[in-house]
ChimeraX commands (.cxc) that place a marker at each C-alpha (Angstrom):
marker #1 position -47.33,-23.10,-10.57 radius 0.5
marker #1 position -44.49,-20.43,-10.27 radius 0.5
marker #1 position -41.88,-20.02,-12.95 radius 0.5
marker #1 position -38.79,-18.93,-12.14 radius 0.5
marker #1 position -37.07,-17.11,-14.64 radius 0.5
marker #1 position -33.14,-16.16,-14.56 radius 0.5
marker #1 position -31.87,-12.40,-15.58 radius 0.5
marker #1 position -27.96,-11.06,-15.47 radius 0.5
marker #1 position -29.13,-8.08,-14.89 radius 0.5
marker #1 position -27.34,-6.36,-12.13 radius 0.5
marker #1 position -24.48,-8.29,-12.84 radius 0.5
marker #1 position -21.98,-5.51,-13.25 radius 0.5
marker #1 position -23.45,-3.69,-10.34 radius 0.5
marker #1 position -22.49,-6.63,-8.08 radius 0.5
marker #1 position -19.02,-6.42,-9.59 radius 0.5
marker #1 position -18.75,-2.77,-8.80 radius 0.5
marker #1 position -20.54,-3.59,-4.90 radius 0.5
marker #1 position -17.65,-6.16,-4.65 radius 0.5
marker #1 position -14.91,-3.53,-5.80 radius 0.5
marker #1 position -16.46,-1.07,-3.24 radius 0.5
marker #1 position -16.53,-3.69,-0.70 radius 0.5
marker #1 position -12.83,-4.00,-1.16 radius 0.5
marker #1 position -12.24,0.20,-0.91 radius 0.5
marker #1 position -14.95,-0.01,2.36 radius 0.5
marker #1 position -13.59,-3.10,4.33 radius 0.5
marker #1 position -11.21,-0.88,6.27 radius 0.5
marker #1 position -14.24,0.96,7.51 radius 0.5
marker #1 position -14.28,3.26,4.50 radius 0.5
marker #1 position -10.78,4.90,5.41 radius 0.5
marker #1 position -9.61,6.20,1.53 radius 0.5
marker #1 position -6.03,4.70,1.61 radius 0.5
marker #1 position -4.68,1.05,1.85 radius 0.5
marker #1 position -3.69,-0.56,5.32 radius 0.5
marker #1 position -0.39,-3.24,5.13 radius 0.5
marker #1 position -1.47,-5.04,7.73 radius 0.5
marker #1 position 1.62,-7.83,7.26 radius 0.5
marker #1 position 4.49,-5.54,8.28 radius 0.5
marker #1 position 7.25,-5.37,6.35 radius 0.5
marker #1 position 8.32,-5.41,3.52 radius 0.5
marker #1 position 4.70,-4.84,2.11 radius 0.5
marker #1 position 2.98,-8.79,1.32 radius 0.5
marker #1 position 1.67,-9.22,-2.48 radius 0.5
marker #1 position -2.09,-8.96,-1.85 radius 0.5
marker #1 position -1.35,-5.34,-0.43 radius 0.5
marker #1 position 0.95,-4.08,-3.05 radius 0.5
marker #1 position -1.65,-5.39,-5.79 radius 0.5
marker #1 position -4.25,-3.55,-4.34 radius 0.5
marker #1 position -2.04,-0.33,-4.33 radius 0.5
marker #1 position -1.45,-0.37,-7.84 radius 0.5
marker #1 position -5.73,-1.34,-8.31 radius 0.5
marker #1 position -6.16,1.87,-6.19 radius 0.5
marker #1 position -3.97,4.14,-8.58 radius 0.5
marker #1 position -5.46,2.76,-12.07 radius 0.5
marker #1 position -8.65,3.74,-10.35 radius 0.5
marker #1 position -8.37,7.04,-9.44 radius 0.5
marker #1 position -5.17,8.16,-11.56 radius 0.5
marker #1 position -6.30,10.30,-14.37 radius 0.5
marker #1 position -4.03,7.91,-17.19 radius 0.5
marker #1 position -5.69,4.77,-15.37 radius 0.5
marker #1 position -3.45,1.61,-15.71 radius 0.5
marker #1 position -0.56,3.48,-18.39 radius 0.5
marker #1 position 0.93,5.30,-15.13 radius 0.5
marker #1 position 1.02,2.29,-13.53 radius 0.5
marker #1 position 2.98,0.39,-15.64 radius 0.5
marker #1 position 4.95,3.40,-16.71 radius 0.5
marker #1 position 6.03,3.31,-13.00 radius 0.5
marker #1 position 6.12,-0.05,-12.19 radius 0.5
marker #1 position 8.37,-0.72,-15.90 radius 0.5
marker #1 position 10.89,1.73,-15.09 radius 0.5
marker #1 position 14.63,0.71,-14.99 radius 0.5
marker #1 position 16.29,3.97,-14.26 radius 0.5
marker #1 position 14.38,4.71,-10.51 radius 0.5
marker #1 position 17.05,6.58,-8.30 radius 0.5
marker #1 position 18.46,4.53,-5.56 radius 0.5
marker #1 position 16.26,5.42,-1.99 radius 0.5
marker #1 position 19.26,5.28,0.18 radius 0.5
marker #1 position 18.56,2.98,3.62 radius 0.5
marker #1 position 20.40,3.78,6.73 radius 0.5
marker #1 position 21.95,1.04,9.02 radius 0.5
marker #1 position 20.24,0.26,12.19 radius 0.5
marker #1 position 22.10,1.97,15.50 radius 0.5
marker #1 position 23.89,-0.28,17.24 radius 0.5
marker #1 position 25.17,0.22,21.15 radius 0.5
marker #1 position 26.55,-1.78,24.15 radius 0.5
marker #1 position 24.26,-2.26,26.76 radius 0.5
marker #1 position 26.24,0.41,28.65 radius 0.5
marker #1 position 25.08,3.41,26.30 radius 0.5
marker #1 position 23.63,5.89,28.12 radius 0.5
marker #1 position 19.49,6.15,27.71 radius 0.5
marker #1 position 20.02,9.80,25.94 radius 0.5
marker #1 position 22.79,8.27,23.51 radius 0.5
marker #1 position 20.18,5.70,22.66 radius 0.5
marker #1 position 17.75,8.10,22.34 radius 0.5
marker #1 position 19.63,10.55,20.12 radius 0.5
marker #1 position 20.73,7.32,17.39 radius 0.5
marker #1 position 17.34,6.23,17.58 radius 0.5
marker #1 position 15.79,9.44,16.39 radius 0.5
marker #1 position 18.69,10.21,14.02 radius 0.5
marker #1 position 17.40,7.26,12.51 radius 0.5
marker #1 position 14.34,7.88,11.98 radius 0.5
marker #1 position 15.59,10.91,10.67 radius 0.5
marker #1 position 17.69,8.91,7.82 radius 0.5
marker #1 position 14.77,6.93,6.70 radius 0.5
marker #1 position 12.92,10.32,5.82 radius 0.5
marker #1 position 13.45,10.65,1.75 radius 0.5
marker #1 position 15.37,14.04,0.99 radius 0.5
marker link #1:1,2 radius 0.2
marker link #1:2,3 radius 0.2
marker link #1:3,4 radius 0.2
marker link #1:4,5 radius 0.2
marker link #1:5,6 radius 0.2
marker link #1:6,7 radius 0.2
marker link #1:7,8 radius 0.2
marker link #1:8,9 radius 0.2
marker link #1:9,10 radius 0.2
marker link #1:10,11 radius 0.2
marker link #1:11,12 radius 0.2
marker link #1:12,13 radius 0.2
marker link #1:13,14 radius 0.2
marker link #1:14,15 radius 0.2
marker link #1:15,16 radius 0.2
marker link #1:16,17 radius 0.2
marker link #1:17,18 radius 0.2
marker link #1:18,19 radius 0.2
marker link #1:19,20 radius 0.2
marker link #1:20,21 radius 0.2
marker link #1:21,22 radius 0.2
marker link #1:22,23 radius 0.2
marker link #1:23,24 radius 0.2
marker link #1:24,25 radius 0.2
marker link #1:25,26 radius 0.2
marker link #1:26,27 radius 0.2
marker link #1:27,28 radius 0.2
marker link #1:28,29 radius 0.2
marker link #1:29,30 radius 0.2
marker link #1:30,31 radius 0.2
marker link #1:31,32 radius 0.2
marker link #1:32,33 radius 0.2
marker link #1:33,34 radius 0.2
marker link #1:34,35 radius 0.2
marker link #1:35,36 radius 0.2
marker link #1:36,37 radius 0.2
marker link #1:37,38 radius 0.2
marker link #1:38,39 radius 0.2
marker link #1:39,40 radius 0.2
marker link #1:40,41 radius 0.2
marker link #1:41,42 radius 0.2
marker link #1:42,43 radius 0.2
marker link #1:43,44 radius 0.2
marker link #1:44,45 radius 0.2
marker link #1:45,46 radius 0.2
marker link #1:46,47 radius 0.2
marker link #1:47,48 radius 0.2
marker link #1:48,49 radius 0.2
marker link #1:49,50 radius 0.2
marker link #1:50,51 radius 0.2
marker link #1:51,52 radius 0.2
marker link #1:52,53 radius 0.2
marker link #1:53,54 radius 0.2
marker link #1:54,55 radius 0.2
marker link #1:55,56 radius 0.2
marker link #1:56,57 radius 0.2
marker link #1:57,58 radius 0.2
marker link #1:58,59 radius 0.2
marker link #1:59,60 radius 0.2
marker link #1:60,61 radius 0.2
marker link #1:61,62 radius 0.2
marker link #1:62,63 radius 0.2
marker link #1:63,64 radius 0.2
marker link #1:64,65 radius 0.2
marker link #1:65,66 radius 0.2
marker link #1:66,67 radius 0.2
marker link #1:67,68 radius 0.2
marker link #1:68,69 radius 0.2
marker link #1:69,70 radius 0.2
marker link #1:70,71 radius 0.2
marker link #1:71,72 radius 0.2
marker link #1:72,73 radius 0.2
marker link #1:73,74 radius 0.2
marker link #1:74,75 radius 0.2
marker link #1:75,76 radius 0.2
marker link #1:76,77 radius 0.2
marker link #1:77,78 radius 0.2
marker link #1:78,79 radius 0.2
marker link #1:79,80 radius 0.2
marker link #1:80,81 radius 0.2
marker link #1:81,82 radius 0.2
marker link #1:82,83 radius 0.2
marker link #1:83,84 radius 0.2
marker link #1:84,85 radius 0.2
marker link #1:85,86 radius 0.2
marker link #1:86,87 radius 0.2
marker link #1:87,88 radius 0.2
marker link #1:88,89 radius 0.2
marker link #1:89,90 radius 0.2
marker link #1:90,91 radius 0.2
marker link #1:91,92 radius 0.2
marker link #1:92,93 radius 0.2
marker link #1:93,94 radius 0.2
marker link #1:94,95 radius 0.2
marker link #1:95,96 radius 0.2
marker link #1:96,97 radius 0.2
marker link #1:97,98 radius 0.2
marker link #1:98,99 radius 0.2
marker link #1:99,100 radius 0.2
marker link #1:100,101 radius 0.2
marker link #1:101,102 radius 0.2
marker link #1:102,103 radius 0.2
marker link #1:103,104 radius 0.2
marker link #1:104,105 radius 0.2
marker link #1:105,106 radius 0.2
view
């Protein structure tokens, strides 16, 4: 007659596995992919913050030292070009990229 018996061992190893999973399922690339655009969805802005209070030397205090503060400098955000459908394809060109230019930080 076999017996079974039950054991937890391993069971924080599996957790660990699962968290690995998680860092792994992008095909072990060592940054987080938003793949729902913009602005950034919940699931991928949770698992930002996961990813610093892993590998950030103060854990989980920089985090919410960050994520608590109330006196975070404005990040200025440029207006979209706008143009008639007569603009000239080098005119469109030049707003474009002086756009892209704006949204760099300082």
């Amino acid at each position: 007659m076999l017996e079974t018996s039950l054991s937890l061992e391993g069971v924080d190893d599996r957790d660990e596995e699962q968290e690995d999973e998680e860092d792994l399922r992008d095909g072990g690339i060592p940054f987080i992919i938003n793949r729902g655009g913009l602005p950034v969805n919940e699931e991928t802005w949770e698992q930002m913050w996961r990813h610093v209070a892993r590998i950030h030397p103060d854990g989980e205090a920089v985090g919410k030292r960050i994520r608590g503060a109330t006196d975070l400098p404005k990040v200025p955000i440029p207006t979209v070009p706008t143009y008639q459908p007569a603009t000239s394809i080098p005119l469109r060109l030049e707003a474009i990229q002086k756009y892209i230019r704006d949204l760099q930080y300082p």
